[in-house]
DOSETI-567366 format. One record per residue (C-alpha): x, y, z; residue in one letter. Coordinates in steps of 0.5 Angstrom, whole numbers, plus 500, padded with zeros to 3 digits. Layout:
// DOSETI-567366
+-----+-----+-----+------+
!  c1 !  c2 !  c3 ! type !
+-----+-----+-----+------+
!   X !   Y !   Z !    A !
...
+-----+-----+-----+------+
// end
This chain:
// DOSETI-567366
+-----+-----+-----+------+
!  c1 !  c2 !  c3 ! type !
+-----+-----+-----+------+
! 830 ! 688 ! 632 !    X !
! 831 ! 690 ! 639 !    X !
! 837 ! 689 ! 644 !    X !
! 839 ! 689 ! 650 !    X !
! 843 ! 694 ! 656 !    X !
! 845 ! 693 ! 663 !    X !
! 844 ! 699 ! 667 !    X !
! 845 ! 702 ! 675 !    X !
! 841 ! 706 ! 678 !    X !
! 843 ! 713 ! 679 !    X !
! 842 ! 717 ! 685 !    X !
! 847 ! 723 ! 686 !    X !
! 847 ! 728 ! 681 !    X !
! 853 ! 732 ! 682 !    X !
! 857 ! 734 ! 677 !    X !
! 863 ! 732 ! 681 !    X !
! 858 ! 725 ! 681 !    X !
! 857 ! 725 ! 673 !    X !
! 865 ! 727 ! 671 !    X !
! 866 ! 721 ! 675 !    X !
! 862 ! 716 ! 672 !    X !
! 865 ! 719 ! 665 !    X !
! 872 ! 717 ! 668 !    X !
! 869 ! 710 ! 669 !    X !
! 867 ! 709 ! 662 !    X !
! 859 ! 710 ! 664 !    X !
! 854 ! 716 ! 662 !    X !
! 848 ! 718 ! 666 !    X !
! 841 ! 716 ! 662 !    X !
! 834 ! 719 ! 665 !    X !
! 828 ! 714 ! 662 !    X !
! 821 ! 717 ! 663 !    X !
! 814 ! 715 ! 661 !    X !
! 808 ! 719 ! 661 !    X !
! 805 ! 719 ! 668 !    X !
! 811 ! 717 ! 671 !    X !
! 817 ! 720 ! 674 !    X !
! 823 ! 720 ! 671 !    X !
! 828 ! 715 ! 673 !    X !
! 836 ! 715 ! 673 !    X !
! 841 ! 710 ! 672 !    X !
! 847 ! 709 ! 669 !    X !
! 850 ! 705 ! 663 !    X !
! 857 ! 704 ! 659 !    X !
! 859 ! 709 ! 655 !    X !
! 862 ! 704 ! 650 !    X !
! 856 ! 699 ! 650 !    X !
! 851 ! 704 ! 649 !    X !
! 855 ! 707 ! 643 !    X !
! 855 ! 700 ! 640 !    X !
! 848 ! 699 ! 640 !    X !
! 847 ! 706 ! 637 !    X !
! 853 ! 704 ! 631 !    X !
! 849 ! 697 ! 630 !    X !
! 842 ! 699 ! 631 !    X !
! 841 ! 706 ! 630 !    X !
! 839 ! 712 ! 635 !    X !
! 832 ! 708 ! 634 !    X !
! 834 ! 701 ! 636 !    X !
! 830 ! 698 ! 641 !    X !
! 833 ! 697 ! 649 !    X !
! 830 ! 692 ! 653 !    X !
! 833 ! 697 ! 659 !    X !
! 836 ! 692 ! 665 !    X !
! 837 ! 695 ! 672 !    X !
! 841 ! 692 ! 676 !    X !
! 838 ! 688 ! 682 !    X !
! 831 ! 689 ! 678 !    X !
! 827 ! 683 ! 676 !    X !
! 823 ! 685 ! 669 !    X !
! 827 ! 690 ! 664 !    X !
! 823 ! 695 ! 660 !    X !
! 822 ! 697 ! 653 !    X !
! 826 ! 703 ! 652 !    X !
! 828 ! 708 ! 646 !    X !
! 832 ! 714 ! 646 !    X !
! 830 ! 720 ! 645 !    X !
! 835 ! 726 ! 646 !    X !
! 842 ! 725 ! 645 !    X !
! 847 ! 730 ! 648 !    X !
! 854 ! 731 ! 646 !    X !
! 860 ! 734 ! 648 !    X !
! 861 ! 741 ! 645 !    X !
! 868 ! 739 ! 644 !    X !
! 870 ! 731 ! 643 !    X !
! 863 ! 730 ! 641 !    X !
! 863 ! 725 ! 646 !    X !
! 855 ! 722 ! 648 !    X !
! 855 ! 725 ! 654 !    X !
! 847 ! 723 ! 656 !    X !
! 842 ! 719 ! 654 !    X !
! 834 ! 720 ! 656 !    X !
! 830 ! 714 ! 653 !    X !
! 822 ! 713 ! 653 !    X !
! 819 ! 707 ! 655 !    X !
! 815 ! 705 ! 650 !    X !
! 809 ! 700 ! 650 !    X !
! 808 ! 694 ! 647 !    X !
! 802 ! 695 ! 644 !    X !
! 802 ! 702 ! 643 !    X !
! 805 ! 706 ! 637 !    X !
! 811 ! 710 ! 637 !    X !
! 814 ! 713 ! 632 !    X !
! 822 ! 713 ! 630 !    X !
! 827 ! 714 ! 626 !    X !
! 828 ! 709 ! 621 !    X !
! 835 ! 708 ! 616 !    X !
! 835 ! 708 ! 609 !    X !
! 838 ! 704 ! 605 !    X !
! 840 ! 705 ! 597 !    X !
! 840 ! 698 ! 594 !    X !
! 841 ! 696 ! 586 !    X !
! 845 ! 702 ! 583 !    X !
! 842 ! 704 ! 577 !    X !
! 846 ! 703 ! 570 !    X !
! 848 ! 711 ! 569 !    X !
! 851 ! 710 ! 576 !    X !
! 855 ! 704 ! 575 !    X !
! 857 ! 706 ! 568 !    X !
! 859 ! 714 ! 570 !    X !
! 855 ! 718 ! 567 !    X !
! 851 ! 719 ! 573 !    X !
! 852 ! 720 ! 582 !    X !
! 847 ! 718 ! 586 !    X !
! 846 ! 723 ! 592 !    X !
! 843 ! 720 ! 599 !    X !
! 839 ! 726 ! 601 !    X !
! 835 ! 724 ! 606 !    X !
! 838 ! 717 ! 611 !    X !
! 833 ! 717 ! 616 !    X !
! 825 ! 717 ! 615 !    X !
! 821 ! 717 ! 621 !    X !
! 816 ! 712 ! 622 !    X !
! 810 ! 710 ! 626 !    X !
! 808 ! 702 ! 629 !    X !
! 808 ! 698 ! 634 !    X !
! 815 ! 697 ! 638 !    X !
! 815 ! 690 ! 635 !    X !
! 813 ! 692 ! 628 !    X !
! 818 ! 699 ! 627 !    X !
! 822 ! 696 ! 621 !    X !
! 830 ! 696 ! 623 !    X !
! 831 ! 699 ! 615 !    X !
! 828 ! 700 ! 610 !    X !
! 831 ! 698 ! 602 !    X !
! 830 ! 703 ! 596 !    X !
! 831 ! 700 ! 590 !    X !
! 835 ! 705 ! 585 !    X !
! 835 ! 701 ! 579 !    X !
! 831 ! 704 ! 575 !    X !
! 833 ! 711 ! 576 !    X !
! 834 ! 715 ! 570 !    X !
! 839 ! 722 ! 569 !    X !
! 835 ! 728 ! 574 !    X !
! 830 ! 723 ! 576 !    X !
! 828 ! 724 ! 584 !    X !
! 826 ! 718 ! 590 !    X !
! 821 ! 722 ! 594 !    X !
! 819 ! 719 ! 601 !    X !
! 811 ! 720 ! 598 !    X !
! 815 ! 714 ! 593 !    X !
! 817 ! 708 ! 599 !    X !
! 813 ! 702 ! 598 !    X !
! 807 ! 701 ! 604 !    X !
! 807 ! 696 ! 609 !    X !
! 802 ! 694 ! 613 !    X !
! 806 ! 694 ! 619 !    X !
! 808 ! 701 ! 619 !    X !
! 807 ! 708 ! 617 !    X !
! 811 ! 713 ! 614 !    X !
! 810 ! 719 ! 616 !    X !
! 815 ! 724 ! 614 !    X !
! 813 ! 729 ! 609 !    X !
! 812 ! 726 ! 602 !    X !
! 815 ! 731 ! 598 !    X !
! 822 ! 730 ! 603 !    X !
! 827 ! 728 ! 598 !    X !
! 830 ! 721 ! 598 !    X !
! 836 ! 720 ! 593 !    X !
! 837 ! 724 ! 586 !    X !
! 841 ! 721 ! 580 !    X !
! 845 ! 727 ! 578 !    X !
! 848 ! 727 ! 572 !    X !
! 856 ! 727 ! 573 !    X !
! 860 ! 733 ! 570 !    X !
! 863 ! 730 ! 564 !    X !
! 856 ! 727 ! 562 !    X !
! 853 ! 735 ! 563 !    X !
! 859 ! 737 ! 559 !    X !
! 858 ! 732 ! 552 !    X !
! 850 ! 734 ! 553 !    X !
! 851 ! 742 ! 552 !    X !
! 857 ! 739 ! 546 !    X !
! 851 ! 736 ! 542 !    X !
! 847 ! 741 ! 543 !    X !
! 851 ! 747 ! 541 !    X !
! 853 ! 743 ! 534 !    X !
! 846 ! 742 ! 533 !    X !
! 844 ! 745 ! 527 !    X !
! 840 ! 753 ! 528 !    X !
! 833 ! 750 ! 524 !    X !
+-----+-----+-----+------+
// end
């Protein structure tokens, strides 16, 4: 799914200029395009952490420049934030090509809790969120579903495990862990009881 952000062009660099901008609610973003130069602008702060809240840090922009005619296709690459209010604070994006694969990261979503999770006996632990995937712009996916329901106690989702798709390709390491059902406390304490009653053969 893409969306789109307005943006000024950006010529002073300052930081006399860049704390201006901030004040105004607006953050310098660089786009940079192999065998191009690198080129400037600005774009609102608040606007641009709604795209990032919604979409993700991979969400697709058709990047607008005021007083441009055509927008570009754009995604974010480097994220800076402030070391103390953790603000965002700069945004370099790179401009992608329509028929050109890229690769992004793309979220993770838990669907279907399996029974032993549902009934307490166990806790489904999302490790890994994002995978990183590789497609043309208009085939990356915006999320990827993972069915948990047929997990089972100690049983693992690993990234070699997520179903293939035509249009994409996972690239994240296989062995890269997805999710593990883990057994709850008071499910570990009832197994270690039954195993010490057991009889001594």
């Amino acid at each position: 799914m893409r969306t789109s952000l307005n943006a000024i062009a950006r010529l002073a660099t300052t930081k006399g200029a860049t704390k201006r901008l901030r004040r105004e609610g607006r953050i310098p973003v660089t786009v940079s395009a192999r065998g191009d130069v690198s080129l400037h602008y600005t774009v609102s702060l608040k606007e641009l952490t709604d795209v990032i809240h919604h979409a993700g840090t991979s969400a697709l922009i058709e990047l607008k420049a005021e007083g441009d005619k055509d927008s570009c296709l754009v995604i974010s690459r480097d994220l800076q934030y402030d070391a103390i209010s953790n603000k965002l604070i700069h945004v370099g994006f790179q401009k992608l090509s329509a028929t050109e694969a890229t690769i992004a990261e793309i979220r993770i979503v838990l669907v279907n809790e399996p029974s032993d999770a549902l009934n307490g006996n166990g806790t489904l632990e999302h490790e890994a969120t994002f995978v990183q995937v590789r497609a043309t712009p208009d085939k990356l996916p915006s999320h990827i579903d993972v069915d948990t329901s047929g997990m089972v106690l100690n049983s693992v989702i690993h990234a070699g495990d997520l179903p293939t798709n035509p249009n994409y390709e996972i690239v994240t390491p296989a062995d890269t862990v997805i999710t593990v059902l883990r057994p709850t406390k008071a499910e570990l304490a009832k197994v270690e009881a039954v195993v010490t009653e057991e009889p001594a053969a």
